[in-house]
Backbone bond lengths (Angstrom), bond angles and torsions (degrees), N, CA, C in turn:
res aa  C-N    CA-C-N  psi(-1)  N-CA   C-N-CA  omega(-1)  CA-C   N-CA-C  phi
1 X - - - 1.459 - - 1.529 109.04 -
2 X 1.248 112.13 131.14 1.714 126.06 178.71 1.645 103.33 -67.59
3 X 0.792 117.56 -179.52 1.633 152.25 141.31 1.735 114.37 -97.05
4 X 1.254 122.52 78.35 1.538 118.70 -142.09 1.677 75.20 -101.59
5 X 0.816 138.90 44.78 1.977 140.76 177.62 1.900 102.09 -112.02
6 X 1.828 88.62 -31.54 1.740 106.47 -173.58 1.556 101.47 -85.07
7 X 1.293 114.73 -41.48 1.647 115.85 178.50 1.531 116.29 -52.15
8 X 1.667 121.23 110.57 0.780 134.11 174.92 1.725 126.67 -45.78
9 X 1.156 88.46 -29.56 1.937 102.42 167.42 1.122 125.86 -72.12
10 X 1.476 94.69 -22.40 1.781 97.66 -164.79 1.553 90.58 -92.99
11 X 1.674 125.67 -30.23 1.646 128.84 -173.13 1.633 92.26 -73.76
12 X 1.254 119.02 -23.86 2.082 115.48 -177.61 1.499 99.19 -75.61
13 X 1.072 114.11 -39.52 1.466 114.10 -172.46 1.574 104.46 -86.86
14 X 1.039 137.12 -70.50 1.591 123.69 153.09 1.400 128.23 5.96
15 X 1.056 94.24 -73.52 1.792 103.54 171.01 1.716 113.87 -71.22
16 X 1.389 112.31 -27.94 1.971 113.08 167.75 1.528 88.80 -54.18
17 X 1.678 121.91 -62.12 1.471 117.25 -139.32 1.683 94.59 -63.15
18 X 1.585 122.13 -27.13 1.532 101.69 -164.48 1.827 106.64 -94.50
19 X 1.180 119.39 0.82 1.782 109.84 -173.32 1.766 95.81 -86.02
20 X 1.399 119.62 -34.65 2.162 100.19 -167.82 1.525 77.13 -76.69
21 X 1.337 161.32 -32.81 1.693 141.33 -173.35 1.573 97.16 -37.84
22 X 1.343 125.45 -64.94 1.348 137.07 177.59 1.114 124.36 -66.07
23 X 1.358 118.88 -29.31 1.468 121.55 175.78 1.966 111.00 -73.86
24 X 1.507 94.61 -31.00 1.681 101.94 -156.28 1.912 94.79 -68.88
25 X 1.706 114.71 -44.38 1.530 142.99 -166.18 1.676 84.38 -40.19
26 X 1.256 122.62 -33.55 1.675 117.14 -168.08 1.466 118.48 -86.43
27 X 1.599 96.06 -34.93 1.395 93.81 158.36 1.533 150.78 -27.48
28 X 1.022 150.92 154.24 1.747 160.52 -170.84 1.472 84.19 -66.94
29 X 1.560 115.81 130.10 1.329 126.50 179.90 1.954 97.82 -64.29
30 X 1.456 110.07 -35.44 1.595 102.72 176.07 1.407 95.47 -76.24
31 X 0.982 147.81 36.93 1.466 128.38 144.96 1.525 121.11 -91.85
32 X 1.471 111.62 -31.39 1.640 134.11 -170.42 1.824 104.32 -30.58
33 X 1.315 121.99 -2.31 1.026 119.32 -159.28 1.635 113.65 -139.28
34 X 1.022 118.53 -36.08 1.661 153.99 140.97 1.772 111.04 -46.40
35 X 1.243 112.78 -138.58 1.127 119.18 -164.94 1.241 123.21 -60.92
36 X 1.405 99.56 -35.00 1.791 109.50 173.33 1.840 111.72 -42.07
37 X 1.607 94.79 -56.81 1.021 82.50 174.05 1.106 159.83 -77.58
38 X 1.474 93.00 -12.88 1.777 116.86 -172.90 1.741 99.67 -84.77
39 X 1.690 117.37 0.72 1.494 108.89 -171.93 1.231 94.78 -107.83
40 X 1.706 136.95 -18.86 1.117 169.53 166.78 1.388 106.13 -38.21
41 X 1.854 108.53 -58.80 1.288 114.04 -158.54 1.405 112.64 -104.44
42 X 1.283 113.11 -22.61 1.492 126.63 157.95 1.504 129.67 -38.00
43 X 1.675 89.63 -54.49 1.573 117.24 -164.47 1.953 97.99 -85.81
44 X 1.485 124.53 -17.25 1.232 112.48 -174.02 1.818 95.71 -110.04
45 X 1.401 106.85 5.00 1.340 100.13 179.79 1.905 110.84 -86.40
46 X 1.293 103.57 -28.55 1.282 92.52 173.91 1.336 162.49 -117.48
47 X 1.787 97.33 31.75 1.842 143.80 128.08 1.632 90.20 -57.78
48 X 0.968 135.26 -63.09 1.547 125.27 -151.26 1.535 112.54 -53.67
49 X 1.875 99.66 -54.36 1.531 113.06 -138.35 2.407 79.22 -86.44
50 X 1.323 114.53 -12.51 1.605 96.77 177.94 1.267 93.04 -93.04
51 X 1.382 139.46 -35.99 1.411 130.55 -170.44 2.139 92.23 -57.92
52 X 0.979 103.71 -60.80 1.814 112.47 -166.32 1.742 91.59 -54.03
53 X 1.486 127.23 -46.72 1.410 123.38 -178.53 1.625 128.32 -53.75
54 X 1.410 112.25 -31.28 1.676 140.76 -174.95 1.392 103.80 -92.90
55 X 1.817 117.27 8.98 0.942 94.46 166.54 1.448 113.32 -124.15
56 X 1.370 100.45 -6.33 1.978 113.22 141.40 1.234 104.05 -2.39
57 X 1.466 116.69 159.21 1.619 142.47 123.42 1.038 130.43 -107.77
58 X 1.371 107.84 -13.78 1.276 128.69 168.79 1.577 126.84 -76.76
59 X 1.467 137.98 96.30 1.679 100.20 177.49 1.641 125.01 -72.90
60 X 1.523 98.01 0.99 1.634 88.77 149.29 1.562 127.63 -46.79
61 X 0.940 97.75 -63.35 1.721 115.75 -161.92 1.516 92.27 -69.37
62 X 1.409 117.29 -31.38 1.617 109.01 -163.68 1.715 97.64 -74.48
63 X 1.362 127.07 -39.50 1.053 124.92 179.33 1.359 125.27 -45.34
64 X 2.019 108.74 -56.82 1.289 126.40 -177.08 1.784 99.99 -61.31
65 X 1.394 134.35 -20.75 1.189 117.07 -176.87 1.555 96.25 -92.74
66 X 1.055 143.16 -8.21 1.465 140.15 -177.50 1.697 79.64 -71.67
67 X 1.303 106.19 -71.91 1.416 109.77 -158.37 1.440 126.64 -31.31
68 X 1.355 110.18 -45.09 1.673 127.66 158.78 1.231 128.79 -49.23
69 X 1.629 102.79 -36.44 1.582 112.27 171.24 1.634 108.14 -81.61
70 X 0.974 98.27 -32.23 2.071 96.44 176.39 1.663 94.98 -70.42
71 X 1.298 121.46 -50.98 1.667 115.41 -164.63 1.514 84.76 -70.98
72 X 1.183 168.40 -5.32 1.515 155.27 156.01 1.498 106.01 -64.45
73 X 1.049 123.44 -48.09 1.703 127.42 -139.29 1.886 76.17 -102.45
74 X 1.260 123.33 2.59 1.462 122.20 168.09 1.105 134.17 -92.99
75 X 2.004 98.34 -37.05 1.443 128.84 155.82 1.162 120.97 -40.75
76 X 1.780 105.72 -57.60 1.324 123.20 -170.59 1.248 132.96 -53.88
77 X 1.235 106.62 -30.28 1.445 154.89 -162.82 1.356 110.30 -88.81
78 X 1.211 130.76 -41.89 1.224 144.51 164.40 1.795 111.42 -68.00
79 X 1.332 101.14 -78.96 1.779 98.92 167.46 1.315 134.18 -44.14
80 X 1.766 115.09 -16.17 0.945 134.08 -170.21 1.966 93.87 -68.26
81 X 1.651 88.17 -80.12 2.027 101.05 164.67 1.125 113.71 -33.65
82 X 1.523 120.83 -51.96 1.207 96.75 178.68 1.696 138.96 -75.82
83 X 1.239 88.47 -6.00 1.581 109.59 172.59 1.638 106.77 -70.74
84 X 1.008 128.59 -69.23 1.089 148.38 126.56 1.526 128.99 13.43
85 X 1.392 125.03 -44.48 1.346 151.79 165.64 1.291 115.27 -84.31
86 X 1.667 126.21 -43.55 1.662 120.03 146.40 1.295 132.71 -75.06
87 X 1.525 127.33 -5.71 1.380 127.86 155.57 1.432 86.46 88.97
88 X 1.227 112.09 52.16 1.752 125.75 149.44 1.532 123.74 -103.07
89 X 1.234 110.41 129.40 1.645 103.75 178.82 1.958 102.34 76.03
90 X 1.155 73.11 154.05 1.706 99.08 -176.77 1.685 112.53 -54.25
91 X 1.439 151.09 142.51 1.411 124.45 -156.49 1.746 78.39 -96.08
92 X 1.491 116.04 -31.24 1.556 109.13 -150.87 1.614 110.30 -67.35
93 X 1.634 101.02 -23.04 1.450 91.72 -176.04 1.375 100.39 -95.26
94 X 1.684 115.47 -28.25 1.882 86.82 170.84 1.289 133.90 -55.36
95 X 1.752 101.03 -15.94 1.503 104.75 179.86 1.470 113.80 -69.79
96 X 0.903 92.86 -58.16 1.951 107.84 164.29 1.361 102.53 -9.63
97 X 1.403 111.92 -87.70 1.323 138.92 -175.29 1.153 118.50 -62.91
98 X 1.011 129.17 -18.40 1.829 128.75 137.49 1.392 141.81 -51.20
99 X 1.591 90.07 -23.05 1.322 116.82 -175.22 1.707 98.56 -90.62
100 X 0.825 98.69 -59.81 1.629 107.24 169.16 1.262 120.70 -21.35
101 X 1.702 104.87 -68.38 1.299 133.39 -173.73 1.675 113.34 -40.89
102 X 1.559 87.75 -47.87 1.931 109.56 -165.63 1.520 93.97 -69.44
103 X 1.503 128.94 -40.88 1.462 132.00 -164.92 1.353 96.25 -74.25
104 X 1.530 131.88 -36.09 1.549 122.89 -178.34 1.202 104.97 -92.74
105 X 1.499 131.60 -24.92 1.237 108.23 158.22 1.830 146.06 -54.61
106 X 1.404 94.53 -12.53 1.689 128.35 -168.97 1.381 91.97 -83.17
107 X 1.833 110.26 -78.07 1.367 119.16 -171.45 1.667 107.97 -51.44
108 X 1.163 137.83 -40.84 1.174 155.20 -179.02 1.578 108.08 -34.77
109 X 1.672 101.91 -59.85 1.485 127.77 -168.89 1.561 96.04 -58.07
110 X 1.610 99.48 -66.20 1.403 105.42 -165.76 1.398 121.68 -64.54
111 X 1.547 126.01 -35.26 1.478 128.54 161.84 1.558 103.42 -43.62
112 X 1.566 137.19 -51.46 1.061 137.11 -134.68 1.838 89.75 -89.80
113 X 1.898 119.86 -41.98 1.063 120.01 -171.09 1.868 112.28 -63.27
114 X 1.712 106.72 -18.38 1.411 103.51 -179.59 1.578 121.51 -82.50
115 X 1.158 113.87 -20.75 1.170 148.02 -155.23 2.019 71.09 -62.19
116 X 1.181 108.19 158.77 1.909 120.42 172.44 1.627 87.64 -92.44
117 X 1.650 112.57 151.23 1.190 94.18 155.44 1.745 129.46 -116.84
């Protein structure tokens, strides 16, 4: 079992899960339920799904939870554009957070390729 607080992926993804909290607050009050949330749950799923992976013994299992956290930061990524494409939320911080996304998607890959399988 890790200390997944020390894993640099899990602190990239940490900081993804807290910028759409702030980004979503700008959103169309009829969204609060819609996109907000689905960018909401994406973006806090994948701090979650490496914190829940590091606590494996398995690097089976540690892998398949990487995998969930990469298919999030994919999700995210998508709602993000599409947020983005209706002229919701600020563009500069979605860019931000796009940028983000692509850097944990990278580190993501490569943690997952060291991993034994």
């Amino acid at each position: 079992m890790r200390n997944f607080k020390k894993l640099k992926i899990w602190q990239k993804g940490f900081e993804i899960a807290v910028k759409p909290i702030t980004l979503t607050a700008t959103f169309p009050k009829e969204e609060k339920y819609g996109i907000c949330t689905q960018v909401t749950k994406a973006a806090v799923s994948v701090p979650s799904n490496i914190a829940e992976g590091s606590s494996r013994s398995s690097e089976k299992y540690q892998k398949r939870f990487l995998e969930i956290a990469s298919g999030s930061t994919f999700e995210l990524e998508t709602q993000l554009l599409i947020s983005k494409a209706v002229n919701f939320g600020d563009e500069n911080i979605i860019k931000d957070i796009l940028n983000d996304v692509d850097q944990e998607q990278k580190m993501l890959m490569s943690f997952f390729n060291k991993i034994k399988s």
